[in-house]
C-alpha positions in Angstrom: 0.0 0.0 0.0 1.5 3.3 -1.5 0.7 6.4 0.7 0.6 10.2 -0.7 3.0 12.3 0.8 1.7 14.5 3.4 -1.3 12.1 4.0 -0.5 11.1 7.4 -2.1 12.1 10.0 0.8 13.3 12.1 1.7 16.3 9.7 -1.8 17.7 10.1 -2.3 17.0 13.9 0.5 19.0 15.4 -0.7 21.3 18.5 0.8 24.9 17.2 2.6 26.5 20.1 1.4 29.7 22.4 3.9 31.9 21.9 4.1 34.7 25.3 3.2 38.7 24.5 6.3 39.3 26.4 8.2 38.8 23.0 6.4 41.7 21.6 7.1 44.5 24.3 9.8 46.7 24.2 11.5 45.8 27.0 12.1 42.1 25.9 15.4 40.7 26.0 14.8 37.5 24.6 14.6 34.4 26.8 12.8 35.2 30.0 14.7 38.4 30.2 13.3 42.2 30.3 14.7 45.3 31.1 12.1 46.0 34.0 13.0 42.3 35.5 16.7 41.7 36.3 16.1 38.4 38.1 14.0 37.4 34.6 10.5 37.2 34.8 8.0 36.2 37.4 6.6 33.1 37.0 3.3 34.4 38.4 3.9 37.7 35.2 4.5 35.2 32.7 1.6 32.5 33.3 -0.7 35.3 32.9 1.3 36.5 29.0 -0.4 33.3 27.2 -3.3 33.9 24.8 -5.5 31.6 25.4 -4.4 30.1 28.3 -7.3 30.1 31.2 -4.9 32.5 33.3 -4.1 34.5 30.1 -5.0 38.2 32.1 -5.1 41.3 29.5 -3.1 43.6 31.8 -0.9 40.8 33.2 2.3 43.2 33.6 2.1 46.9 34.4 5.3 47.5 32.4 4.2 45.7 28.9 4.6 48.2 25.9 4.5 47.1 22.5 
């Protein structure tokens, strides 16, 4: 049995990843890292960053700016 390429199921399945809104602020340094952070940021800041996550919160850091 010859199968098309592509036709398997596990190309099309793949979850996409959330990606954080902290990568779109100006204060982003890359991984984990912002300006207005030096320890890197809070756990309880970057839980909240996730669209459409259930703790995704609109105003989740008072710093953000895109």
């Amino acid at each position: 049995m010859e199968k098309k390429l592509y036709s398997d199921h596990r190309w099309w399945d793949n979850p996409m990843p959330k990606s954080s809104l902290c990568a779109e602020c100006k204060y982003w340094q890359g991984f984990l890292k912002c300006d207005k952070y030096e320890q890197g940021i809070p756990d309880k800041i970057r839980k909240k960053s996730y669209i459409g996550t259930e703790d995704f919160d609109e105003k989740y850091c008072p710093h953000r700016v895109s």
